[in-house]
C-alpha atoms as one frame of an Amber mdcrd trajectory, in Angstrom:
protein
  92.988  79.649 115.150  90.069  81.761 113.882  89.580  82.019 109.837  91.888
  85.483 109.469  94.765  84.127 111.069  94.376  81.140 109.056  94.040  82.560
 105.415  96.624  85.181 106.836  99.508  82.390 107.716  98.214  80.446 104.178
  99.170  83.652 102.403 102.815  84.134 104.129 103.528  80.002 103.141 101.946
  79.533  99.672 102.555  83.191  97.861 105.330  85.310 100.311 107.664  82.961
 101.259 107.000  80.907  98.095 110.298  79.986  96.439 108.672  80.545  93.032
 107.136  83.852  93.770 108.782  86.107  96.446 110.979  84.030  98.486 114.665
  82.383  98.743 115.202  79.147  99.526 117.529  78.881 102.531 118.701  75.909
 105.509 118.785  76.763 108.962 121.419  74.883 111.019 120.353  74.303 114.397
 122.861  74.087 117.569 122.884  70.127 117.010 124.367  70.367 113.306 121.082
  69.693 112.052 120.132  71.175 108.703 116.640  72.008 107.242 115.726  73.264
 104.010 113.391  76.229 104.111 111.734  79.227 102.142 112.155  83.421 103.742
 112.597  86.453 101.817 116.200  87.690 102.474 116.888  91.263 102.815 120.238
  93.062 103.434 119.806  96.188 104.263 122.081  99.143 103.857 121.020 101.927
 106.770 123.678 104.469 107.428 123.489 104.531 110.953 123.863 108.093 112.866
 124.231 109.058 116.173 120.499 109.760 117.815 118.884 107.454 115.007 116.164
 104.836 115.969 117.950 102.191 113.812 120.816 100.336 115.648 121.578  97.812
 112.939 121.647  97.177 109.065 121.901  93.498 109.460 120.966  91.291 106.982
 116.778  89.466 107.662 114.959  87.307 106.843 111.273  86.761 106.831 110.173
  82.891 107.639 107.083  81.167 108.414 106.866  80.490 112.394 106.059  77.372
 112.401 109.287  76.219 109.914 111.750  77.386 112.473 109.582  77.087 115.671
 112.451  76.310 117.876 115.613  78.296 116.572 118.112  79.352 118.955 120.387
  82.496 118.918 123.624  80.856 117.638 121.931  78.916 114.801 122.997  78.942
 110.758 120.635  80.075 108.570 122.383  80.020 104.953 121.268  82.216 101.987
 122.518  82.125  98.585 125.198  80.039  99.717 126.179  82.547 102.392 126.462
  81.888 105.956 125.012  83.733 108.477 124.277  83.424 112.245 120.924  83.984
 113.962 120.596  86.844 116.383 117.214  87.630 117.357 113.950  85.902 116.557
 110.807  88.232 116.496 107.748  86.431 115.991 104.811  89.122 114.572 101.952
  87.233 115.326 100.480  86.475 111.608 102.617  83.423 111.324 105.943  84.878
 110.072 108.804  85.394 112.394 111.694  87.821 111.572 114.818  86.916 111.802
 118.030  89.254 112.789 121.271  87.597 110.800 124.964  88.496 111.036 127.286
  88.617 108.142 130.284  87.112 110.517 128.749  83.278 112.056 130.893  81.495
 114.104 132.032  78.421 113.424 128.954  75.475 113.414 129.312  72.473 114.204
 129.570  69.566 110.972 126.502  66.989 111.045
């Protein structure tokens, strides 16, 4: 990894995602019941949505470092503020933060 991407994926750990500055703490759940503790900033968004608009959702995301949920599956929990919510889509940007797609409505997990 050259210097930029470095400093660049230091900044989105240490100050963005930081628990203490920007970010939420949260747990994602993976498929096996497994739970981890980890830092995102949480956003809900409220788009009205119109027929012909380029937005086709005003789900909930979150913003996490890559490499902290480097092998989440659609279907996994990922819990905010004590509310659950089920990954949809995973869209890694390339500067070490992935964004994550939520629903409001998870199916039932499975207990560790």
């Amino acid at each position: 990894m050259n210097q930029f991407l470095t400093d660049i994926d230091a900044d989105v750990t240490n100050v963005f995602l930081n628990a203490e500055e920007f970010g939420t703490k949260a747990t994602w759940t993976d498929s096996s019941g497994n739970a981890t503790e980890v830092n995102c900033i949480f956003g809900q968004p409220y788009v009205p949505l119109e027929v012909g608009d380029p937005i086709q959702s005003d789900n909930p995301r979150a913003i996490v470092h890559s490499a902290d949920l480097a092998n989440c599956r659609q279907g996994d929990g990922f819990d905010v503020e004590g509310i659950a919510h089920e990954i949809l889509e995973a869209h890694p940007c390339g500067t070490g933060a992935t964004v994550l797609i939520l629903s409001r409505d998870p199916a039932p997990r499975p207990k560790p």
